[in-house]
C-alpha angles and dihedrals in degrees: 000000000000124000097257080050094123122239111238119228123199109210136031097210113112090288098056097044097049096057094048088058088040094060084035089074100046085048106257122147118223135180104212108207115201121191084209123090089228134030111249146117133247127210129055132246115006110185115233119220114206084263083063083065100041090061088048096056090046086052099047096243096108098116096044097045093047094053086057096053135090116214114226122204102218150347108254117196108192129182099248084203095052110024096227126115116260097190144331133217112211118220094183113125089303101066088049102062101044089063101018098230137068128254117235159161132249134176100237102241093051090064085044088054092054093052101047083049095058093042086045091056082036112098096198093056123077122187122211125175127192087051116119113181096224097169139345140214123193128186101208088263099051145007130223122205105213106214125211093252080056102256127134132222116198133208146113113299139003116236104195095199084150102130133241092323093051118174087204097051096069101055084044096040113005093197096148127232123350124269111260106211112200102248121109120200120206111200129194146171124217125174109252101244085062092056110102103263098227093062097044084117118165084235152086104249125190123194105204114200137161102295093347147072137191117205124178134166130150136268147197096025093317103298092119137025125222123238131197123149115176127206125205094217108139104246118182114211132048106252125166132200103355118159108242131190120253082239087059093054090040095066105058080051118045095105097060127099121282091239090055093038090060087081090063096057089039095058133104141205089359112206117193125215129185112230115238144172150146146230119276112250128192112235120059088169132103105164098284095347108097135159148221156177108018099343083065099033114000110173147171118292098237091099092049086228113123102102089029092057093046092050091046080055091056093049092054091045092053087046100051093045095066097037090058096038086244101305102164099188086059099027103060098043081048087054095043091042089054100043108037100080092041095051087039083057093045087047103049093043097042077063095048093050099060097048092042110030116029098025111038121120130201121000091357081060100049090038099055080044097056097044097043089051093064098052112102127217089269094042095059078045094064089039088061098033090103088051106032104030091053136091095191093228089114092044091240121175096180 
């Protein structure tokens, strides 16, 4: 292959695009294949750490990003039993600072947007859609992407940035299926004038109760609030976007405290997912088939990292690219190698973080209170450095 050969990408979601602009800047050509008719994104609200920024910069979407975002003020954690506020993370200049970069808030398909935008003006990425990667060969000089129709794309290397359900992931890991957690999320979008008014707060708040939590902030310029509440309720398949009844959502939630319990009346059109994810494992490569985002690392939401991870990924493709001259036999080992620990970290506390943070009862409960109510601004800071302080191009975890 020559080096204008393009490098293939499985998936159009945030990851994938990403790393098609990504490449895009060191001058890499790529040919983004997407299963969907159209190119778009699913979901709501998704929460976006200073790391979040710093990708954005490196991909040349900074302006853009940063004109979709609300700015919170601050990261509230409330006890969803008792109503009062357990502790608040402030994101003022500070916070800023400290990471060099603000924390915010984005409707999903707006960051999408941002990112198909900037493919679309961009003459080394081509966009094709109806096009699901089901398998690859590859030959050591070259890698086909087999498509559901039958057809084959070739190129130089096989990004699986495919999601959860990736097609790629099985020939690279074969781990089987993904791990269904037990947690189901409910989402759903209000307008901002029907969210109860004594709760329109310029933040993202989490009420956390036993085996639940409750989390809100607003959207789109403020004209609408995101709603997820979570219930730890055992359930035992994956299942995605489902409608669910107001009676459905009530149940996981009839022990929590009035104030809390307000979001649940006030939401609309309630979809249910089942929360997966998988262990972190330590090799992404298969000669020049790699992955990333959540076909390399998926992961629970409670760090509010998933996009952020996948667009990290991108970064440290496009600068590796360009590092190794695109040497893909050196290129993609160097990328798995800098990723895999930080990702691992993101994965397993983002478990943690659901079982003894935001769903403890009793003395669990009163113990994570008194402690988190201790902890300063700059305490919470140092907590989130390794996260927050980091671009995830030296693959740091500290």
């Amino acid at each position: 292959m020559t080096q204008d050969a393009p490098i293939i990408i499985a998936g159009g979601g945030i990851g994938g695009l990403a790393t098609a602009i990504g490449l895009a800047q060191k001058g890499f050509p790529s040919i983004v294949l997407e299963k969907a008719p159209e190119l778009g994104e699913i979901g709501a609200g998704i929460q976006l750490g200073p790391n979040a920024f710093h990708s954005f910069d490196f991909l040349g979407v900074g302006d853009a990003a940063r004109s979709m975002a609300v700015y919170i003020d601050s990261l509230r954690l409330m006890d969803a039993i008792s109503g009062d506020e357990i502790t608040r993370v402030p994101l003022d200049d500070a916070f800023r600072t400290r990471f060099k970069n603000p924390y915010a808030v984005v409707h999903r398909g707006d960051l999408h947007g941002v990112f198909l935008r900037a493919c679309q003006e961009h003459d080394l990425v081509e966009l094709r859609t109806s096009s699901e990667v089901v398998d690859y060969d590859q030959d050591g000089t070259s890698i086909s992407a087999i498509l559901a129709d039958g057809s084959r794309v070739t190129g130089k290397a096989l990004i699986g940035a495919d999601g959860l359900w990736s097609n790629i992931r099985p020939r690279i890991v074969g781990d089987g299926k993904p791990r269904v957690s037990g947690h189901t999320t409910y989402r759903s979008v209000i307008p901002t004038e029907e969210m109860p008014e004594d709760l329109r707060w310029n933040a993202a708040t989490l009420w956390a109760g036993p085996k639940c939590h409750i989390v809100h902030y607003p959207l789109s310029g403020w004209k609408v609030f995101n709603l997820v509440v979570t219930y730890h309720n055992d359930a035992p398949e994956p299942v995605a976007g489902k409608p669910v009844s107001h009676d459905e959502v009530r149940r996981g939630f009839e022990h929590v405290n009035p104030i809390a319990r307000q979001i649940i009346e006030k939401g609309k059109d309630w979809k249910l997912w089942v929360l997966c994810d998988r262990d972190p494992v330590m090799n992404w490569v298969d000669g020049r088939a790699v992955l990333l985002g959540d076909a390399a690392h998926p992961m629970m939401q409670y760090l509010a990292q998933g996009a952020c991870m996948a667009m990290e990924d991108a970064v440290c493709l496009a600068a590796e690219m360009e590092a190794g001259n695109g040497d893909i036999e050196k290129v993609l080992p160097a990328y798995n190698l800098k990723r895999r620990t930080r990702t691992a970290r993101v994965q397993l506390q983002s478990r943690a973080i659901g079982d003894h943070i935001y769903h403890p009862a009793g003395a669990h409960a009163e113990l994570r209170n008194q402690i988190m109510r201790t902890k300063s601004a700059e305490d919470w800071y140092d907590v989130v450095q390794w996260l927050y302080g980091s671009t995830g191009l030296d693959g740091s975890v500290t």
